[in-house]
N, C-alpha and C positions, 0 to 999 in steps of 0.2 A: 765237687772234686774234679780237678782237670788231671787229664791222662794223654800219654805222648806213645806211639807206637812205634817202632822202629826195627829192620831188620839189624843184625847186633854186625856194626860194620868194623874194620881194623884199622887203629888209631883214625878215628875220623874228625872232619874240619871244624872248625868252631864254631860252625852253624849247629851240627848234632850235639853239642853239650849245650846249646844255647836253648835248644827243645826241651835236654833234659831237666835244665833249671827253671825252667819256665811252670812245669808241670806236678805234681803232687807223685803224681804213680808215672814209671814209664816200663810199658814192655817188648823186653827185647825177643824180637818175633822172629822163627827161625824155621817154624813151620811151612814154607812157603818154598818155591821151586828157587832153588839155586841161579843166578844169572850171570852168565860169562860175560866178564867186563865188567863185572860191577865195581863194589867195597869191599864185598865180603873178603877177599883175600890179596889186595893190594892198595897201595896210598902214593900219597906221590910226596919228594921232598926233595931240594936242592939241593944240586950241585953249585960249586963256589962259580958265581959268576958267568953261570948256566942257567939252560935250563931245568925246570921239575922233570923227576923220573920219578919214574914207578920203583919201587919197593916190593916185593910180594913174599906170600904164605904158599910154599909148593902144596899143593894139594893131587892126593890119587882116586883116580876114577870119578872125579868132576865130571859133572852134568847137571845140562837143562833140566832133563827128567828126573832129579832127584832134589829130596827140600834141604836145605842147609844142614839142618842137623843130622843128615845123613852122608856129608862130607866129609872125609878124613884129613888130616896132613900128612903131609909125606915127613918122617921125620926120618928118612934115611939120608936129608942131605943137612949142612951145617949151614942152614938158612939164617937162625937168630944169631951164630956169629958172624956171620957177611952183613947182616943187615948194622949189627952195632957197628961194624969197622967202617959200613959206609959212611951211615954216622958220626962217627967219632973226624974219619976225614974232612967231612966237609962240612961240620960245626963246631971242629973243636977252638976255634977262634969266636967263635959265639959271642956276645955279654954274659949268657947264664949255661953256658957250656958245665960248670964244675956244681951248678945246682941241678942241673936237669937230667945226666947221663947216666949216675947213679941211681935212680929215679929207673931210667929204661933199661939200665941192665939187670931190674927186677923185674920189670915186666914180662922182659924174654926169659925169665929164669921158670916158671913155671910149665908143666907140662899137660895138653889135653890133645886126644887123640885126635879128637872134630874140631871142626873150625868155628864151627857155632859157638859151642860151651868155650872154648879159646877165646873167641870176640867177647861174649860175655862176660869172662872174670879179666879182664883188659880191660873193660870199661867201665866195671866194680875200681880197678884198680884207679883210676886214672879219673874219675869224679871224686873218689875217696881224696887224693891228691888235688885234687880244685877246690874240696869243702865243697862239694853241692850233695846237698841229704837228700834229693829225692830219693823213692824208693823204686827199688830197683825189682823187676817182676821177670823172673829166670823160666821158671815151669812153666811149657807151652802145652801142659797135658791136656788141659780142660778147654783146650779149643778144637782138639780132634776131631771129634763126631762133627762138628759145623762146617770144620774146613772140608769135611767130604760133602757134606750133603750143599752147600754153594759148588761144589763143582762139580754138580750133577743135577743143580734143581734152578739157580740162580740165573738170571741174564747174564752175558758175558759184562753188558755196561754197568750190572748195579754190583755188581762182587764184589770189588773193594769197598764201596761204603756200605753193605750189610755186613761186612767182614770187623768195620769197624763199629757200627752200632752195635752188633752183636757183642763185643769186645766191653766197648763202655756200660751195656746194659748188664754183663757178667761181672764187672768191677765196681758199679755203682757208680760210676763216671757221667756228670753230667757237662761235663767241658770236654772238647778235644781240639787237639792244637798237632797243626801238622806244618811241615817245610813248606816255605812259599811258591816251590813249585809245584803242589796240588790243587794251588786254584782254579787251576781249568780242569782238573778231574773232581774235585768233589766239590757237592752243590751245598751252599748254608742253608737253604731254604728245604731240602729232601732232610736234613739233620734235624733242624727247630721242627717238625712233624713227628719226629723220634723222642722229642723231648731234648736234643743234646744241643748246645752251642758250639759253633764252628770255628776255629780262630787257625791264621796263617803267620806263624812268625817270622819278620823280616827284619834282615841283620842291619845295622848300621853299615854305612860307608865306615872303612878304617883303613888304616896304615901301621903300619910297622916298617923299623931299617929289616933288611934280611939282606945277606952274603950273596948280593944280586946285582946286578945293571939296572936292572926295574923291578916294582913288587909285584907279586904274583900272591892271586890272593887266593883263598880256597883250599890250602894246601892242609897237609895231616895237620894235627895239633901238634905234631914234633917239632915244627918249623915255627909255631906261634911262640910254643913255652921254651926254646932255645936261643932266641930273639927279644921276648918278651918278659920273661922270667913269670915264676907262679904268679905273682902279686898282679902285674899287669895283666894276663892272662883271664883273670877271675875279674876283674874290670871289664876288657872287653866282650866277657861270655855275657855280663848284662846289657851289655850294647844291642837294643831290639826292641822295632814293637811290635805287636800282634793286630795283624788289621783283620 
């Protein structure tokens, strides 16, 4: 059984849906220290003819020292209407503008105080909408007691991949498949000693037209499936191999 772990990011690139199809189980991990600059509450999308800007999720009382799902939103400002209208201006000339928009103004329509369970049912929503059936692992309960006792017993270098063996050994997971940029943090040979196989998914080279000068690649999946429409979208999430 292969398993994909992920902090549960907002609207993320189609490298992170390309993880989740890849995998049988994926869990979205929120357990873990918050990091300013990250995902968790920002994405980037074009302006016409510009360049990518940031988007964000206002959040109160952010902090290092605090784990994601102990993150709130600030829901006293009219965040999810600014964000649609940016939207709306600067894709509504799109190809699939009148298929996708609808789409996102149910996304924003739901409400959760934290940012975590919000990323969460956003990315229920939005696999549901690709047709990718992985299963989707919400409850971070049952890794509590571990994530204390690694950051009081564990080496600073081995913590994340006891974090993840402990993780696959809890799930019955004897594959794991992480972004290509953990290759230089986690070792296949410390894993195959654990019992687990290691694998790094790397995306194809791709293109798309986008409302640009040049393409800009990376960007949320808002910019893919506005551009792209569902159908091609779900083409280029299998675009990958695992080395």
């Amino acid at each position: 059984m292969k398993i994909g772990i992920m902090q549960p990011y907002f609207f993320p690139y189609i490298g992170y849906f390309q993880l989740i199809s890849s995998v049988d189980k994926f869990l979205l991990y929120d357990n873990i220290n918050f990091i300013k600059n990250g995902w968790i509450s920002r994405n980037r999308i074009l302006e016409i003819n510009r360049e990518p800007v940031y988007f964000y999720v206002p959040l109160k009382g952010k902090s290092s020292f605090k784990k994601i799902n102990e993150i709130k939103i600030n829901e006293d400002l009219a965040w999810r209407e600014k964000i649609l209208k940016f939207i709306y201006f600067n894709y509504r000339r799109s190809s699939y503008f009148n298929e996708v928009y609808n789409f996102l103004e149910y996304c924003f329509s739901f409400f959760e105080d934290n940012i975590g369970d919000y990323n969460k049912f956003l990315i229920k929503y939005l696999i549901e909408y690709l047709d990718i059936d992985t299963e989707l692992i919400f409850d971070n309960s049952k890794y509590y007691n571990f994530e204390y006792e690694i950051s009081n017993l564990i080496e600073d270098k081995n913590k994340k991949m006891e974090r993840i063996i402990y993780i696959c050994n809890l799930e019955k997971a004897d594959t794991y498949i992480n972004p290509i940029g953990g290759v230089n943090v986690y070792n296949k040979n410390y894993f195959k000693k654990q019992g687990i196989d290691l694998f790094f998914i790397k995306t194809h080279e791709y293109y798309y037209k986008q409302n640009s000068y040049k393409f800009f690649k990376n960007l949320s999946i808002i910019d893919v499936l506005m551009n792209c429409g569902k159908v091609e979208t779900k083409n280029l999430i299998h675009k990958y191999d695992l080395v």
